[in-house]
NUDREN-394011 format. One record per atom (N, C-alpha, C): x, z, y; residue number from 1; chain; residue in one letter. Coordinates in steps of 0.001 Angstrom, whole numbers, plus 500000, padded with zeros to 6 digits. Last residue first. Layout:
+--------+--------+--------+-----+-------+-----+
:      u :      w :      v :   n : chain : res :
+--------+--------+--------+-----+-------+-----+
:      X :      Z :      Y : NUM :     A :   a :
...
+--------+--------+--------+-----+-------+-----+
//
This chain:
+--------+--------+--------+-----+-------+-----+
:      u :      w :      v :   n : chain : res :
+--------+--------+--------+-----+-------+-----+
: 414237 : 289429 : 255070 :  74 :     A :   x :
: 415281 : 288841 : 254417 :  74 :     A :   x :
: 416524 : 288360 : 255492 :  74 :     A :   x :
: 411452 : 291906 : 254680 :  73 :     A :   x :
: 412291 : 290898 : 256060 :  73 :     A :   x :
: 413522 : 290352 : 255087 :  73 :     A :   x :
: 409487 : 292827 : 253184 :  72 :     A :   x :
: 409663 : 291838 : 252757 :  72 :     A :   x :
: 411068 : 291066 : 253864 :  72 :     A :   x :
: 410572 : 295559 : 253500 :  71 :     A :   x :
: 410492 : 295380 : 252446 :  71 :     A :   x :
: 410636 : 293736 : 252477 :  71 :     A :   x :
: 409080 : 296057 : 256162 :  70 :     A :   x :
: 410635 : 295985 : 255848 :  70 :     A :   x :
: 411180 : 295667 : 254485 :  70 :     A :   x :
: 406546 : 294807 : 255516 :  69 :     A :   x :
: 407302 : 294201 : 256196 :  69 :     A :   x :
: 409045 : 294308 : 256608 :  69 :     A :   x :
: 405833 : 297521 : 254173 :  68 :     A :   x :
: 405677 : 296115 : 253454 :  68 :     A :   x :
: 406396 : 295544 : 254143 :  68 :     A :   x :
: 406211 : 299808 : 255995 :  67 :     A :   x :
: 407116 : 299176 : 254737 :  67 :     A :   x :
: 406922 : 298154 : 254368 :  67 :     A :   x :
: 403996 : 298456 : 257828 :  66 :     A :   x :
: 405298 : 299040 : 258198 :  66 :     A :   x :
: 406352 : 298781 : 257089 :  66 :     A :   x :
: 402077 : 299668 : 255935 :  65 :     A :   x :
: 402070 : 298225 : 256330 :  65 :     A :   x :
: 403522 : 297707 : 256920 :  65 :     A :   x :
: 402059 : 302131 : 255314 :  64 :     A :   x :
: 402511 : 301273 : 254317 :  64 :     A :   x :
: 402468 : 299970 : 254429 :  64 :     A :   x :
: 401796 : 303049 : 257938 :  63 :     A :   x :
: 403041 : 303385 : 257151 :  63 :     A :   x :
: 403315 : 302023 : 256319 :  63 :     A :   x :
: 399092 : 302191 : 258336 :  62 :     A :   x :
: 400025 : 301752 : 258956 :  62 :     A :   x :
: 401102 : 301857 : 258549 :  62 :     A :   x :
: 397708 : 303586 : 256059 :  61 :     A :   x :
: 397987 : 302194 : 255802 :  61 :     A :   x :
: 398698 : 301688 : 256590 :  61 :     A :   x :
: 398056 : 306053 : 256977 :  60 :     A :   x :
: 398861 : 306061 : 255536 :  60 :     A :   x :
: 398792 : 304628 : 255744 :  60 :     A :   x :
: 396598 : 306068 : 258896 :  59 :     A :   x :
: 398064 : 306076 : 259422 :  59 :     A :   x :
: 398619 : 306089 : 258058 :  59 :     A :   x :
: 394361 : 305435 : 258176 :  58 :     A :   x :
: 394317 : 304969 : 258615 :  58 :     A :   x :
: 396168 : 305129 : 259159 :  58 :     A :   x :
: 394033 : 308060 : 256430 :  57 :     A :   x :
: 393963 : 306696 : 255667 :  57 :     A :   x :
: 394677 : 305998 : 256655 :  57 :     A :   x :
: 393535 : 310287 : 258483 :  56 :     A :   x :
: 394680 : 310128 : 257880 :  56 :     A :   x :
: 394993 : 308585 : 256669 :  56 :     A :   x :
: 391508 : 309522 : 259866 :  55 :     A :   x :
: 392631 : 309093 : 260223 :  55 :     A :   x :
: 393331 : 309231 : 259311 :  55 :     A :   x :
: 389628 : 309847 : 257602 :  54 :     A :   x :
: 389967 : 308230 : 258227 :  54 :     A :   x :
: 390894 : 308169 : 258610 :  54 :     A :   x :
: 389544 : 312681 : 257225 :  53 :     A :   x :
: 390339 : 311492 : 256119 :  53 :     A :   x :
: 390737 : 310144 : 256459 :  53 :     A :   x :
: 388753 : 313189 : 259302 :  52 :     A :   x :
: 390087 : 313432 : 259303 :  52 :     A :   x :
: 390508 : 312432 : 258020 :  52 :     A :   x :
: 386203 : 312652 : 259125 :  51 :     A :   x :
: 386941 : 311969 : 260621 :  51 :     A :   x :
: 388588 : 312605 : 260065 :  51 :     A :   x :
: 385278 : 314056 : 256917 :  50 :     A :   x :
: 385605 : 312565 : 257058 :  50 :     A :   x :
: 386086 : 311634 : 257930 :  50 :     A :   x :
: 386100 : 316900 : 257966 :  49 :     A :   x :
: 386569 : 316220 : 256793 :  49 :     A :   x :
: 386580 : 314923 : 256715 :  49 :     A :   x :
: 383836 : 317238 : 259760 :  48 :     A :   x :
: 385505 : 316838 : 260628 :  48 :     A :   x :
: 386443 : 316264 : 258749 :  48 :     A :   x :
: 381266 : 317077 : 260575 :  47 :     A :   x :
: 382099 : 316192 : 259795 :  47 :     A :   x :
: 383496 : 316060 : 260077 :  47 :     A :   x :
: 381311 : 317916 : 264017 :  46 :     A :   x :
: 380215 : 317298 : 262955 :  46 :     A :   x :
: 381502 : 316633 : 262202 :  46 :     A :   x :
: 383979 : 318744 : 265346 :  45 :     A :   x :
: 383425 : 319505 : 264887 :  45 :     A :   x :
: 382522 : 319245 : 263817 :  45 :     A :   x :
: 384966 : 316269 : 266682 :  44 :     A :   x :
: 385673 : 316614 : 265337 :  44 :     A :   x :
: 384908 : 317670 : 264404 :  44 :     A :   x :
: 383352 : 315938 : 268677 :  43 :     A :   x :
: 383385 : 315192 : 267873 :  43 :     A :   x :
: 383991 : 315473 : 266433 :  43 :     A :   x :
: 381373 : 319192 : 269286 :  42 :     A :   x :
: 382166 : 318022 : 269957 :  42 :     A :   x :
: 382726 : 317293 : 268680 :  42 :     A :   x :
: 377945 : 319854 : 269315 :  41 :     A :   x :
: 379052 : 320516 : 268824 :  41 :     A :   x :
: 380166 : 319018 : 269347 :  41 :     A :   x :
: 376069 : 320350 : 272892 :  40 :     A :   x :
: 376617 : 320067 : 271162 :  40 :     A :   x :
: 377439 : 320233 : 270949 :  40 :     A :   x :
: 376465 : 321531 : 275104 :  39 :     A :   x :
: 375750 : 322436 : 273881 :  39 :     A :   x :
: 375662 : 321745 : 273091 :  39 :     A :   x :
: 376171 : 318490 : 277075 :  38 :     A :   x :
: 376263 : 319966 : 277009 :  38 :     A :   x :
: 375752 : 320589 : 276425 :  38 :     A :   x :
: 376104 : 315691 : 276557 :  37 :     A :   x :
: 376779 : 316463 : 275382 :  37 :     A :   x :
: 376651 : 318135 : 275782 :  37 :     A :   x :
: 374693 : 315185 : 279195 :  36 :     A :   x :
: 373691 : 315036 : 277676 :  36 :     A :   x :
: 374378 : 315757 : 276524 :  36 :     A :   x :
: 376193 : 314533 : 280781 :  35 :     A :   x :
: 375283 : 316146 : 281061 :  35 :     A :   x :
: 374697 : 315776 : 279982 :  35 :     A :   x :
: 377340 : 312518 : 280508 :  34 :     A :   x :
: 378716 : 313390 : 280692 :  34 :     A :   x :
: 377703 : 314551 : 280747 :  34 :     A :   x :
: 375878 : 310388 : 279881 :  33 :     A :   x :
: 376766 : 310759 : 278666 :  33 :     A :   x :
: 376971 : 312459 : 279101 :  33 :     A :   x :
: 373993 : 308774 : 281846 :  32 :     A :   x :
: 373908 : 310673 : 281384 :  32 :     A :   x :
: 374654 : 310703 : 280210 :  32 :     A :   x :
: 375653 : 306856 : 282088 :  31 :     A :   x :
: 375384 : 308000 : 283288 :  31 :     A :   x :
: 374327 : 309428 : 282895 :  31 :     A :   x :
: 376130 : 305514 : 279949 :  30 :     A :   x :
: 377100 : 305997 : 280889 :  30 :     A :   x :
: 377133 : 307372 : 282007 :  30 :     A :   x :
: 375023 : 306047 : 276855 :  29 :     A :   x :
: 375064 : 305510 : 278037 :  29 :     A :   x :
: 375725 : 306296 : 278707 :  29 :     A :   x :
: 375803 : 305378 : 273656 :  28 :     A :   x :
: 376903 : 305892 : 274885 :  28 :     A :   x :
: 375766 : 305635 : 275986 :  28 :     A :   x :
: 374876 : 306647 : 270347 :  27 :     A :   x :
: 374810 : 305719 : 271713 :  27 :     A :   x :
: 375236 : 306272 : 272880 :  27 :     A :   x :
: 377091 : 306992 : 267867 :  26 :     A :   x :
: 376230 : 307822 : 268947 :  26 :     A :   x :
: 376234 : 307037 : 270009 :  26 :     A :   x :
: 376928 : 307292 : 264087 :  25 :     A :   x :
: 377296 : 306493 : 265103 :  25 :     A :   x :
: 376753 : 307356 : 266629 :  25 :     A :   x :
: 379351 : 308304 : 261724 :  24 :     A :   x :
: 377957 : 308443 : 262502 :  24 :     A :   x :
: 378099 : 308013 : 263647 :  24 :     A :   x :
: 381014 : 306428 : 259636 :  23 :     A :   x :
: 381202 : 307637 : 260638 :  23 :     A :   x :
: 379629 : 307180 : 260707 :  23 :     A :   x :
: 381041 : 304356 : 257219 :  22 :     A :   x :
: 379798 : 305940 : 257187 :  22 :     A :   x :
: 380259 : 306657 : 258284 :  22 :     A :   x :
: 382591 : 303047 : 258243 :  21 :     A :   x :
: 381291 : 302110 : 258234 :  21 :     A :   x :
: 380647 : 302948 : 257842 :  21 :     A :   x :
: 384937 : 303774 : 257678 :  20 :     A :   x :
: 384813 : 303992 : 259468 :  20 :     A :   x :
: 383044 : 303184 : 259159 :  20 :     A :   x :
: 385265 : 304264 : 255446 :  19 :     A :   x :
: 385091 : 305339 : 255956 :  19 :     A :   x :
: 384971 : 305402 : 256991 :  19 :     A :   x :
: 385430 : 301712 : 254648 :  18 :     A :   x :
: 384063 : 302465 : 253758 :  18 :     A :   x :
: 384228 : 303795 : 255055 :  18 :     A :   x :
: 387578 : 300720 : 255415 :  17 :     A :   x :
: 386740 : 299980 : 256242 :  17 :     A :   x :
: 385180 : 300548 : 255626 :  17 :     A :   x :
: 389815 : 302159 : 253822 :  16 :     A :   x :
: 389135 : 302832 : 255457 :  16 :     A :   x :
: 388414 : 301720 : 256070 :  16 :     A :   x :
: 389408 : 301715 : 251763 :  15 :     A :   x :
: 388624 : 302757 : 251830 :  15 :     A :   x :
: 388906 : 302824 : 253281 :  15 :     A :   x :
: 390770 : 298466 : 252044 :  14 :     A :   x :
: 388913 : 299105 : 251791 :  14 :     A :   x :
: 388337 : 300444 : 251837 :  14 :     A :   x :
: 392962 : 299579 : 252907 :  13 :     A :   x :
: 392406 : 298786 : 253922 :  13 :     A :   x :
: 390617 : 298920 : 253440 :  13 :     A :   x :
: 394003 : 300276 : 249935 :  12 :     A :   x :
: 393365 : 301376 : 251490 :  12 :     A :   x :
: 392913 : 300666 : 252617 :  12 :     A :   x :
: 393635 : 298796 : 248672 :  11 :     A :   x :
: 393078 : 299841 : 248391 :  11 :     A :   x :
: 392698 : 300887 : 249628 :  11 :     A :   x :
: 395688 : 296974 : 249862 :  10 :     A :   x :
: 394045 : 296620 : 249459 :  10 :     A :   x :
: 393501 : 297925 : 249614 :  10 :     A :   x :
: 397907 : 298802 : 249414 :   9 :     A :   x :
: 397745 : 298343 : 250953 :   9 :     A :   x :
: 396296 : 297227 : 250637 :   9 :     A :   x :
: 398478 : 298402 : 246571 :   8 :     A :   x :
: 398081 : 299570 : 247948 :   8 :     A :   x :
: 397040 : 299591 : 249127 :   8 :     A :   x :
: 398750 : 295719 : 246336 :   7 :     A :   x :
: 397135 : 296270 : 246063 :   7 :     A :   x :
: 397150 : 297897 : 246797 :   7 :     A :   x :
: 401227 : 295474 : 247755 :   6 :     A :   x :
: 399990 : 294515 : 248149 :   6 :     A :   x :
: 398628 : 295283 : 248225 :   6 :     A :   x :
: 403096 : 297144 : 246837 :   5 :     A :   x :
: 402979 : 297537 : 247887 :   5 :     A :   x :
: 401165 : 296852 : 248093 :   5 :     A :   x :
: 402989 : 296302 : 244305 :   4 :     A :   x :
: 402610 : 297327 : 244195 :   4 :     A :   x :
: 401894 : 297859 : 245873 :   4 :     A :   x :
: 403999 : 293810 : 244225 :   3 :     A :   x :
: 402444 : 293622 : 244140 :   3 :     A :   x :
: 402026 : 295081 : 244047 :   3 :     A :   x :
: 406658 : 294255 : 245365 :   2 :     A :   x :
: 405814 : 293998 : 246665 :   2 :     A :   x :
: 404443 : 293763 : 246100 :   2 :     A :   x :
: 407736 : 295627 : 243072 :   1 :     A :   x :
: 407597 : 296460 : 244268 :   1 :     A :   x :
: 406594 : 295844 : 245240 :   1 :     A :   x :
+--------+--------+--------+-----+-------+-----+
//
């Protein structure tokens, strides 16, 4: 059970360090952020398939990080 939990919990720690290292990136400045986004599309909109797979990776590995540790408490 716990080398099952281990390489899981590999497997997904690498696909979500592949899927936050292809988001697209967007330079912030501060003082024209807030009149520069008017009439683009908003964040979820570009690519919302791979912003959703991250999160959802990203709360499947908390889960399964979560179990690992109830799993291993004695």
């Amino acid at each position: 059970m716990m080398l099952v939990l281990m390489v899981l919990a590999l497997i997904l720690s690498v696909a979500l360090i592949v899927l936050v290292t292809i988001q697209p990136r967007q330079t912030q400045i501060f003082s024209t952020d807030a009149t520069s986004n008017i009439g683009k599309p908003s964040y979820w909109s570009s690519q919302p398939i791979r912003k959703f797979l991250t999160l959802a990776i990203s709360i499947a590995l908390f889960i399964l990080l979560l179990m690992f540790m109830i799993v291993s408490y004695k």
